[in-house]
C-alpha positions in Angstrom: 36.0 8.9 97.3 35.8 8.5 93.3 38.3 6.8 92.1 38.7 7.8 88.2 41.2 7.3 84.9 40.7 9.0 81.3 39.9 6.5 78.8 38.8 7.2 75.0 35.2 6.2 74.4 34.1 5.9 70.8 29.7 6.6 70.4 27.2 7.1 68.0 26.3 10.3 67.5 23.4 11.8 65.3 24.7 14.1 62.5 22.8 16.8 60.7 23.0 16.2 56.9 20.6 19.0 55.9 17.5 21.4 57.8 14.9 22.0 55.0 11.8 23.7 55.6 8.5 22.0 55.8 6.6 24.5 54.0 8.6 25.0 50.5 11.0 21.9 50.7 14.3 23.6 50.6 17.1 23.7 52.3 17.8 25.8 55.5 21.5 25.5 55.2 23.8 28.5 54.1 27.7 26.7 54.1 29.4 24.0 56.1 32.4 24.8 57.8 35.7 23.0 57.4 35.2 21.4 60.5 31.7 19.8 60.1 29.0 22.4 61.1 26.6 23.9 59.3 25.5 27.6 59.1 21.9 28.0 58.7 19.8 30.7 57.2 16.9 32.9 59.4 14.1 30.4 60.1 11.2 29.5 62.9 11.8 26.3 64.9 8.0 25.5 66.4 7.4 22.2 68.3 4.3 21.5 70.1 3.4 18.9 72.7 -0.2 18.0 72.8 -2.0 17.4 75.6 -4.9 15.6 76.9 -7.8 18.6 75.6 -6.2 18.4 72.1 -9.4 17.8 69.9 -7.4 17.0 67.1 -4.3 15.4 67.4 -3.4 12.9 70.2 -1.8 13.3 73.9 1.4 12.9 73.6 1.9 13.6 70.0 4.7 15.9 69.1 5.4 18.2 66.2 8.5 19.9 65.0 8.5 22.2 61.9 11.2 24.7 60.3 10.3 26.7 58.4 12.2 29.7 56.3 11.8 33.1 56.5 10.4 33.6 53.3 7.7 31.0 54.1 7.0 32.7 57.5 6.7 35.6 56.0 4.0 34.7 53.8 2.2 32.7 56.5 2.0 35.5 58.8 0.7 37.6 56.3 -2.7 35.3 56.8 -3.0 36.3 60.2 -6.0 37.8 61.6 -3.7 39.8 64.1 0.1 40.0 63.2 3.1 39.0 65.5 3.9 42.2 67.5 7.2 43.0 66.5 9.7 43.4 69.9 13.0 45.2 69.2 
């Protein structure tokens, strides 16, 4: 049997100031609502784990990058074989 009352519980909580992309620097953010959250513009979210064959960074190391659409769009643009496009 639980056995169970409401009680108000005060935390800390991480809060987004700005997302700004690691490419060109600038910010990801299109308006913030009334009521504290943010609207972002179109951009790639990549994270990568590495594991224990990665010849160049460590095991265990992770990345995350945003970057904006503009930026992605450029980047891809160096691509040996483009993104297939799925619609």
């Amino acid at each position: 049997m639980i056995i169970s009352h409401k009680e108000i519980v005060k935390r800390e909580e991480s809060v987004v100031d700005d997302v700004v992309c690691n490419c060109c620097g600038n910010s990801l953010i299109h308006k913030k609502t009334s009521d504290g959250h943010i609207i972002c513009k179109e951009y790639i979210r990549i994270e990568k784990l590495f594991g224990y064959y990665a010849e160049v960074f460590e095991d265990g190391e992770r990345h995350t990058v945003h970057i904006c659409e503009e930026c992605y769009a450029k980047w891809i643009a160096t691509f040996k074989h483009s993104p297939k496009q799925i619609r």
